[in-house]
MIDOSE-1310 file (N, C-alpha, C; in nm, 2 decimals, decimal comma, always signed):
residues 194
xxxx	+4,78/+23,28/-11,54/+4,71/+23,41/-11,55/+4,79/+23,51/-11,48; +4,84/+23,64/-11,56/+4,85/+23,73/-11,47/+4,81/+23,79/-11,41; +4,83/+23,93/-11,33/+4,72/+24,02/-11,28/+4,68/+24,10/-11,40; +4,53/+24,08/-11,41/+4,48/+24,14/-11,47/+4,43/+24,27/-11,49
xxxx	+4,51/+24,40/-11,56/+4,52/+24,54/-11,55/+4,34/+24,58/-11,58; +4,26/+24,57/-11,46/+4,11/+24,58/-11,47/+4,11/+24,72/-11,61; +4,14/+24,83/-11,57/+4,12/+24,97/-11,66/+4,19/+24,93/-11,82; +4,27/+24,85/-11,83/+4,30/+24,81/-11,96/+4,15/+24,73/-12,03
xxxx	+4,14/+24,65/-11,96/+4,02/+24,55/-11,97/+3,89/+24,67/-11,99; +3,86/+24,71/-11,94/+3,73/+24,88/-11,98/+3,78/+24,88/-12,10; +3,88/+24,96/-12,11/+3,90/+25,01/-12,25/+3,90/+24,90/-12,36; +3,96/+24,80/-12,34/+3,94/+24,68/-12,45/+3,77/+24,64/-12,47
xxxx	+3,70/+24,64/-12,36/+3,56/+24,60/-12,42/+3,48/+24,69/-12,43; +3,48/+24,84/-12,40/+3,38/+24,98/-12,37/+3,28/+24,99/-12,52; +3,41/+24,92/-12,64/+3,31/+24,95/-12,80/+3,24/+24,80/-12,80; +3,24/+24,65/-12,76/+3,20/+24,57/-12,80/+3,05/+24,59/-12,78
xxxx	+3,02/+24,44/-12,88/+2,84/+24,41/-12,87/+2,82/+24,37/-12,72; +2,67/+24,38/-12,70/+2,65/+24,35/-12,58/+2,67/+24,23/-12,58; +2,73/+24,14/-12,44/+2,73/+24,00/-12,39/+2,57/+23,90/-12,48; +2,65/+23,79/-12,56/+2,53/+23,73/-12,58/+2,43/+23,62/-12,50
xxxx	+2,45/+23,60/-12,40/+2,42/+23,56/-12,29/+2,31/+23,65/-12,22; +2,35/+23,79/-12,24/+2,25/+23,93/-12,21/+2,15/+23,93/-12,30; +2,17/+23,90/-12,46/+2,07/+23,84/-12,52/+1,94/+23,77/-12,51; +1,98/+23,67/-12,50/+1,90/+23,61/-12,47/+1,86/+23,58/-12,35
xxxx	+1,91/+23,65/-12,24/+1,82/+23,68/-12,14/+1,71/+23,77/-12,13; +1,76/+23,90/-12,19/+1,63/+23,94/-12,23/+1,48/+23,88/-12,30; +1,53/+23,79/-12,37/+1,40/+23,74/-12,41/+1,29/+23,66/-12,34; +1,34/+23,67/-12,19/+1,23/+23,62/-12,10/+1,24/+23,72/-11,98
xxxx	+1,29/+23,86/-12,02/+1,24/+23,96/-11,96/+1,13/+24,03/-12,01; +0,97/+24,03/-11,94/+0,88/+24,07/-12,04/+0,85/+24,23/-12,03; +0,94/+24,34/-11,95/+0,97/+24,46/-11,93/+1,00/+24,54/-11,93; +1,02/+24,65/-11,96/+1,14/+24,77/-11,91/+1,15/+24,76/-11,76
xxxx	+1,27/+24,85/-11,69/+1,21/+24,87/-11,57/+1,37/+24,90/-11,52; +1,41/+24,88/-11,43/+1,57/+24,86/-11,36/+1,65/+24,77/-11,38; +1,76/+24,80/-11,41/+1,87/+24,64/-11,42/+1,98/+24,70/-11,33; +2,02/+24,60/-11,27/+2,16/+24,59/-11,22/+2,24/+24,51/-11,34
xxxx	+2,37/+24,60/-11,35/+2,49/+24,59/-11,42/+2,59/+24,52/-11,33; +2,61/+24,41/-11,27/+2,71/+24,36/-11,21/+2,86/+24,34/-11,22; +2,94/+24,42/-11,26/+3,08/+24,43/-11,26/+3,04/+24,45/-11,40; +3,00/+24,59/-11,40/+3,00/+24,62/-11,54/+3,09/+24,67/-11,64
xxxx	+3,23/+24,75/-11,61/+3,34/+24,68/-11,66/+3,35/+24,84/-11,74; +3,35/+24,82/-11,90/+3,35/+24,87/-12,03/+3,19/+24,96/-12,04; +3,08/+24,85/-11,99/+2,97/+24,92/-11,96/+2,94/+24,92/-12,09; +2,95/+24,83/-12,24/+2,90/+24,78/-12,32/+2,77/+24,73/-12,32
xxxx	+2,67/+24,66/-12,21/+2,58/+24,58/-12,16/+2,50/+24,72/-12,10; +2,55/+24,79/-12,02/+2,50/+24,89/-11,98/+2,44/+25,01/-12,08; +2,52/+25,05/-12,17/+2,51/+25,13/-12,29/+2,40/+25,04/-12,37; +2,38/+24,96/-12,42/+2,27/+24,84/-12,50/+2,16/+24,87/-12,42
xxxx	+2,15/+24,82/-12,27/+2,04/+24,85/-12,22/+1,96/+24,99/-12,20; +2,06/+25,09/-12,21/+2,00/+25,23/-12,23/+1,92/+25,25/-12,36; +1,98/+25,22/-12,43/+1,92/+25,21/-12,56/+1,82/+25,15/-12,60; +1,79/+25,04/-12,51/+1,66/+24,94/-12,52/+1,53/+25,02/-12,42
xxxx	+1,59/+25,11/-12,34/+1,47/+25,19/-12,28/+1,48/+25,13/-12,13; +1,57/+25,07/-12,05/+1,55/+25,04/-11,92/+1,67/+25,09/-11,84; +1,64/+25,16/-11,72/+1,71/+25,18/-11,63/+1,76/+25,13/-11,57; +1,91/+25,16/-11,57/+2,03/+25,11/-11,54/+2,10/+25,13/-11,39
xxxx	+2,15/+25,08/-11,31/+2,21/+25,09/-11,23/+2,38/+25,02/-11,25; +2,51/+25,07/-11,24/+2,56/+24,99/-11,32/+2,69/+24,98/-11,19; +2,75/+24,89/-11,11/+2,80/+24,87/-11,05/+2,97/+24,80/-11,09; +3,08/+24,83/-11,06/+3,22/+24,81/-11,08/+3,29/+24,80/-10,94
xxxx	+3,38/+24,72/-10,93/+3,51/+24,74/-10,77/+3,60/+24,82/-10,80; +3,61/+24,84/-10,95/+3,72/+24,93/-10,98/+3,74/+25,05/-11,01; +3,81/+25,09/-10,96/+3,75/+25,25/-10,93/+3,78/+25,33/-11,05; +3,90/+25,27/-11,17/+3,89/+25,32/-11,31/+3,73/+25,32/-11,36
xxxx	+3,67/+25,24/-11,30/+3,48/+25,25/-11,37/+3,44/+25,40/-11,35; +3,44/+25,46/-11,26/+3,38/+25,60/-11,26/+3,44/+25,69/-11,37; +3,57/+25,69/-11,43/+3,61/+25,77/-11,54/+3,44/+25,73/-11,64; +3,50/+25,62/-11,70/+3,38/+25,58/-11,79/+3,29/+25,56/-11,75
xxxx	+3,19/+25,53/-11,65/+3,05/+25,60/-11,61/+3,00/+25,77/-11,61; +3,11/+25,78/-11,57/+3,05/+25,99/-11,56/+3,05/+26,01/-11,72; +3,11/+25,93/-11,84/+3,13/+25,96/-11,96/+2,94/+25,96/-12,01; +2,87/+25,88/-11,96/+2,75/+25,84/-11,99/+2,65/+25,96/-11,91
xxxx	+2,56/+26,01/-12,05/+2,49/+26,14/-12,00/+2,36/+26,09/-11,96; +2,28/+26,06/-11,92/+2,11/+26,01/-11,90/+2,10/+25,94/-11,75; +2,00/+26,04/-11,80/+1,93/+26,04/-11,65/+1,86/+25,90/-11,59; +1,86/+25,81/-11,69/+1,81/+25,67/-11,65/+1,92/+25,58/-11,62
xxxx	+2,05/+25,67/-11,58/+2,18/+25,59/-11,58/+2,24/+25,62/-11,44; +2,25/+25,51/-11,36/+2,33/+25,54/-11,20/+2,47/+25,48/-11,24; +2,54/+25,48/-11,14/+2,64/+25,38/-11,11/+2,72/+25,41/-10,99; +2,81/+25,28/-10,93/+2,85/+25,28/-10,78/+3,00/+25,22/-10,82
xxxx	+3,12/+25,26/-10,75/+3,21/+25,17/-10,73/+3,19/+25,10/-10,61; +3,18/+24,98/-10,65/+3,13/+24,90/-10,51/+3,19/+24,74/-10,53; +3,22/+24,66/-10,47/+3,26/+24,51/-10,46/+3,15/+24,46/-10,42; +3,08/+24,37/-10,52/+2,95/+24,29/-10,52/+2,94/+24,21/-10,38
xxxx	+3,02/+24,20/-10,34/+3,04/+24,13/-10,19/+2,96/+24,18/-10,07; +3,02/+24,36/-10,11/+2,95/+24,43/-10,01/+2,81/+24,56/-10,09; +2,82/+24,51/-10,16/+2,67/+24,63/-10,20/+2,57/+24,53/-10,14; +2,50/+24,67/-10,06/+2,33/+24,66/-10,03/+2,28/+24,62/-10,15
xxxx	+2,16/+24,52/-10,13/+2,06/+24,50/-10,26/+1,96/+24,53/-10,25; +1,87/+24,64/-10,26/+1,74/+24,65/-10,26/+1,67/+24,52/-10,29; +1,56/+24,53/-10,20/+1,45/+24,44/-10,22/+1,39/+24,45/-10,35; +1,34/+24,33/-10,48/+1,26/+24,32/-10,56/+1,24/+24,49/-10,60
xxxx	+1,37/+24,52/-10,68/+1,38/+24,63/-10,75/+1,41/+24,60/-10,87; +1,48/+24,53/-10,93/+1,52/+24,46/-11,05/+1,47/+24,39/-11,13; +1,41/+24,44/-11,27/+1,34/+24,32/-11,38/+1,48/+24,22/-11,41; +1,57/+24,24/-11,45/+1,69/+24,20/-11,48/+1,82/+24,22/-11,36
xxxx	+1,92/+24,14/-11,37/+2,00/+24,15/-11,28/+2,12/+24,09/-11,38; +2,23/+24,16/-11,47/+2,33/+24,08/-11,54/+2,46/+24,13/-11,46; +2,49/+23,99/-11,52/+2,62/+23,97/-11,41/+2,75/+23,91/-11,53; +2,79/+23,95/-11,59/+2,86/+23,87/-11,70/+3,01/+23,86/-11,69
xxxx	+3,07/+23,74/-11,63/+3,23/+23,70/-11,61/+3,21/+23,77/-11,46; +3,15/+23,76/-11,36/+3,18/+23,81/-11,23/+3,15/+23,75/-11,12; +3,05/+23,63/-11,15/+3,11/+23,56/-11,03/+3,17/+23,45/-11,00; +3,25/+23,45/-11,16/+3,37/+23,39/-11,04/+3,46/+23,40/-11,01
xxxx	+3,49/+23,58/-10,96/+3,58/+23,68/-10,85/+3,50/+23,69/-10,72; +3,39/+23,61/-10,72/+3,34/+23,65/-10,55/+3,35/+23,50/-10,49; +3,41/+23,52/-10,40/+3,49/+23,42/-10,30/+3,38/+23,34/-10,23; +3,41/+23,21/-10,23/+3,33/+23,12/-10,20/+3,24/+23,08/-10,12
xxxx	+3,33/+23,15/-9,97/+3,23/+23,13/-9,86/+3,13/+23,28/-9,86; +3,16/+23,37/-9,95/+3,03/+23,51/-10,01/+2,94/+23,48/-10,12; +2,89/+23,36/-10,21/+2,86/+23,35/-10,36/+2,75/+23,29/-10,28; +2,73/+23,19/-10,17/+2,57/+23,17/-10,15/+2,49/+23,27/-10,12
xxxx	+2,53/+23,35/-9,98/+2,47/+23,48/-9,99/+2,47/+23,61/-10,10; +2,54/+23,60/-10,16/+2,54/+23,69/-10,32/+2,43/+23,67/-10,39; +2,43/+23,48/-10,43/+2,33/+23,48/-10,50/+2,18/+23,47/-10,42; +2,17/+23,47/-10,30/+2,03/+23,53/-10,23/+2,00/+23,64/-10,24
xxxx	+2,10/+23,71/-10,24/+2,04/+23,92/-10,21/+2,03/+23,97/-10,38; +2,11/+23,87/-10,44/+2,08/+23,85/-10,62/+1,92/+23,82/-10,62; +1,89/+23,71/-10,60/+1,71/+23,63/-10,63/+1,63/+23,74/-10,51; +1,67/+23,79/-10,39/+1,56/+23,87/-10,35/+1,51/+24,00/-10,41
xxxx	+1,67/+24,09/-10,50/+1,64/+24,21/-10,52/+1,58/+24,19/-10,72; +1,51/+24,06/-10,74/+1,48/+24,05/-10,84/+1,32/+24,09/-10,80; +1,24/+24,15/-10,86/+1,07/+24,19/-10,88/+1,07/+24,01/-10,90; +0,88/+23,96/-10,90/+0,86/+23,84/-10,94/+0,85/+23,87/-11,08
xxxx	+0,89/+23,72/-11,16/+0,94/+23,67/-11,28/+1,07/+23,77/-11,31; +1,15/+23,83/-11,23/+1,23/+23,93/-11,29/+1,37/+23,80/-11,32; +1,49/+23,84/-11,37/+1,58/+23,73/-11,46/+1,73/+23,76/-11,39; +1,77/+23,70/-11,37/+1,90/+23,67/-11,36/+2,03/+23,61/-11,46
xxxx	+2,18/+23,69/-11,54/+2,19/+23,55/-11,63/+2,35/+23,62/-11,55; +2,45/+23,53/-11,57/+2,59/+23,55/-11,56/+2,65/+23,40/-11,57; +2,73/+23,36/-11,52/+2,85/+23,24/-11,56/+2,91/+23,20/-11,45; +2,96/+23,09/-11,41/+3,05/+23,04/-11,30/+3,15/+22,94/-11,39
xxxx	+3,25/+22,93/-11,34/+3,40/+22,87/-11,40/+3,32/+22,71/-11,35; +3,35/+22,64/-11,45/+3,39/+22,47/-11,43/+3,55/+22,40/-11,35; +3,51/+22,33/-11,33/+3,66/+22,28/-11,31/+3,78/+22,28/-11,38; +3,73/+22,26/-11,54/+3,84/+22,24/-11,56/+3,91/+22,34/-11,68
xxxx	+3,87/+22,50/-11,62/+3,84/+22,62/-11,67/+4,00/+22,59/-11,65; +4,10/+22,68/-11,74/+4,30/+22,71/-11,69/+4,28/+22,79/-11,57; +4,16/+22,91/-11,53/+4,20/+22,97/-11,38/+4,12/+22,89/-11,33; +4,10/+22,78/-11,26/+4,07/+22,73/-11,17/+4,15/+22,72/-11,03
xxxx	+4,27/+22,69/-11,09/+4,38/+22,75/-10,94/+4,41/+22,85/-10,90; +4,39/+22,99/-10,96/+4,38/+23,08/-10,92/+4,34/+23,10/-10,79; +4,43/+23,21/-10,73/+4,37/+23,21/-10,57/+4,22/+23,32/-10,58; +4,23/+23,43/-10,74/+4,14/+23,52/-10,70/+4,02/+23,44/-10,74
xxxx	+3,98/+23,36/-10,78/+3,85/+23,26/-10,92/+3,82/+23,15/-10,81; +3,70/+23,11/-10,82/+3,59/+22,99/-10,80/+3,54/+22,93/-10,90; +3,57/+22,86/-10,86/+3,55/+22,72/-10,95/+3,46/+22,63/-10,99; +3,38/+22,57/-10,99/+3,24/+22,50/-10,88/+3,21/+22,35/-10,99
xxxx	+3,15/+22,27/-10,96/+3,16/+22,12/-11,03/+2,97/+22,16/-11,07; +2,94/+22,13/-11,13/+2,75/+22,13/-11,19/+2,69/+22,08/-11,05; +2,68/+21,98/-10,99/+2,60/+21,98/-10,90/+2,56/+22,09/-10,78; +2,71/+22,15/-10,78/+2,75/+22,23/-10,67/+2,65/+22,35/-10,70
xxxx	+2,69/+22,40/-10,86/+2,65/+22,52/-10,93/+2,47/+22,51/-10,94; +2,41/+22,39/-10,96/+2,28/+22,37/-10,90/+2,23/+22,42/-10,79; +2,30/+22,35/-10,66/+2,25/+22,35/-10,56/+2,29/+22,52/-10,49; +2,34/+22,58/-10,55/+2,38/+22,72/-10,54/+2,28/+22,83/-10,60
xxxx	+2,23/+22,73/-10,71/+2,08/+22,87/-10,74/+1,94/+22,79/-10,74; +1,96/+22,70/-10,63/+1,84/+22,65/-10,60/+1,72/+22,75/-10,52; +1,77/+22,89/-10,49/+1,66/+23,02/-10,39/+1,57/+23,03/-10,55; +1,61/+23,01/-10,67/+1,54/+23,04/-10,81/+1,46/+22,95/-10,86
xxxx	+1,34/+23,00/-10,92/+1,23/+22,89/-10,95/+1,28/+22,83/-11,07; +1,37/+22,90/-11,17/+1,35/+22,84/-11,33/+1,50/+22,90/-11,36; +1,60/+22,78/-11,40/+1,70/+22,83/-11,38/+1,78/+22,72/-11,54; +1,83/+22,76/-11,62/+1,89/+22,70/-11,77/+2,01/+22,74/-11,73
xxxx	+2,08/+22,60/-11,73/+2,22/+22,61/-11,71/+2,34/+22,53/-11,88; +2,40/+22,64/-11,90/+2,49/+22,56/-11,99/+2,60/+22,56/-11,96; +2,62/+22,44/-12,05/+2,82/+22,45/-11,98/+2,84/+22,45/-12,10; +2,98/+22,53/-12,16/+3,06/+22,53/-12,27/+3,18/+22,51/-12,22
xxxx	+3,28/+22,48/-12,31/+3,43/+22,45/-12,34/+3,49/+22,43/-12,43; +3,58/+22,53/-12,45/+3,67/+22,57/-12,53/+3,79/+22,67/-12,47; +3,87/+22,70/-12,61/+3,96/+22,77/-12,61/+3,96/+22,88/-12,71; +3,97/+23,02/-12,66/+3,96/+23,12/-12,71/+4,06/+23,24/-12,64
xxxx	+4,11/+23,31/-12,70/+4,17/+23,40/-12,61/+4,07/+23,51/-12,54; +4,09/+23,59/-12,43/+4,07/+23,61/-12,33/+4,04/+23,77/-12,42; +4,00/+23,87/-12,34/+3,99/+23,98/-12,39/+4,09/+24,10/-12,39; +4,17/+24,05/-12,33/+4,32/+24,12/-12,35/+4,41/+24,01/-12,45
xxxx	+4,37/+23,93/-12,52/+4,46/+23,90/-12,59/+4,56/+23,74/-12,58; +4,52/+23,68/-12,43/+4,59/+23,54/-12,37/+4,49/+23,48/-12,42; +4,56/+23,34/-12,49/+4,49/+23,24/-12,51/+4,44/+23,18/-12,34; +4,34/+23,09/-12,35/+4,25/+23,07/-12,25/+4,21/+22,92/-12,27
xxxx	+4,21/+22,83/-12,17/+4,11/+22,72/-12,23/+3,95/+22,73/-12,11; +3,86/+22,77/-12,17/+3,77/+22,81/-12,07/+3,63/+22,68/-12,07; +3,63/+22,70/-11,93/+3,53/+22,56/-11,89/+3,41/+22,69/-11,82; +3,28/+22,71/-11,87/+3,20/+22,79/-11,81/+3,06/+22,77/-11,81
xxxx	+2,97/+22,77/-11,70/+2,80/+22,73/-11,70/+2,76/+22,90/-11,71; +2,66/+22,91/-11,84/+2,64/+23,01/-11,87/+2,48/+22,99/-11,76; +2,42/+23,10/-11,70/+2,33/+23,06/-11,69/+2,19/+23,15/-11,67; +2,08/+23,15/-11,67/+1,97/+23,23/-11,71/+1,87/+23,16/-11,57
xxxx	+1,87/+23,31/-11,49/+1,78/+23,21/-11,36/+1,70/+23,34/-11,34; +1,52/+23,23/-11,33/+1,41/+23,37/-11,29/+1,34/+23,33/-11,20; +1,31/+23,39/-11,11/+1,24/+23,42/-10,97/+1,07/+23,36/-11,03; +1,04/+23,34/-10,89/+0,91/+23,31/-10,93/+0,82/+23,43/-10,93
xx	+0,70/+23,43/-11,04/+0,64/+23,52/-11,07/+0,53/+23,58/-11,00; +0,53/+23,47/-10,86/+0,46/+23,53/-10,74/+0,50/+23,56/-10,65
């Protein structure tokens, strides 16, 4: 893997469909309300959600995100350049919380506490869905990527009442165009509804 030119990466996904993973998370969001956009990128997921009628908050580390954030006119639309590591989470503000291909750029000894200030700043029954790499994902040695084995990835979103975990594997190229062989637990996790 090379370094990956994040602003290239925007521009390559800014026209796609929303994440299908985003999909069907919504369908056990019973809501409108606030979402966090977690390394929202192209802001494809972000733009879908406006359109479905819920307020967006949409967060990037890369500071090419604010070109294409300011591009987005509506007033139900925020956004922050910020590294998920260090953003404040408001408390139980969030019906939804998507996180899609992001954590696994947040470093290992930060991803338990991530995913607590994740499950606290969710409302009850509010949803969480994003993805962590498998072992035996090609970046797994990467020094920037985490990696994690299924038990591990369990006992990591164990703060969440109801949590559907899948693993896929395959090989597909990548969104810039490198082939990939990718090992990844899709996963859909909701707070309890009390």
């Amino acid at each position: 893997m090379s370094k990956l030119n994040w602003s290239h990466y925007q521009e390559a996904t800014k026209g796609s469909a929303p994440a299908s993973l985003l999909m069907k998370a919504l369908q056990h969001v019973p809501q409108t309300g606030q979402v966090l956009d977690i390394g929202a990128g192209g802001l494809r997921d972000s733009r879908f959600l406006l359109a479905q009628g819920f307020e967006v908050y949409a967060m990037d580390r890369e500071p090419s995100f604010a070109n294409l954030a300011f591009e987005i006119k509506n007033d139900a639309f925020e956004y922050v350049v910020c590294n998920v590591e260090r953003f404040a989470f408001p408390k139980q503000r969030y019906v939804l919380v998507n996180a899609q291909y992001v954590l696994p750029y947040v470093r290992k000894e930060e991803l338990p506490r991530v995913l607590i200030d994740v499950e606290q700043s969710l409302v009850p029954g509010g949803v969480f869905c994003g993805q962590l790499f498998g072992l035996r994902d090609a970046w797994k040695d990467q020094p920037t990527i985490s990696a994690y084995p299924a038990a591990k990835i369990r006992e990591l979103f164990r703060p969440f009442e109801d949590v559907d975990i899948d693993e896929k594997e395959f090989d597909r190229e990548t969104a810039m165009g490198s082939p990939k062989h990718w090992h990844v637990y899709n996963m859909i996790a909701k707070t309890s509804t009390s």
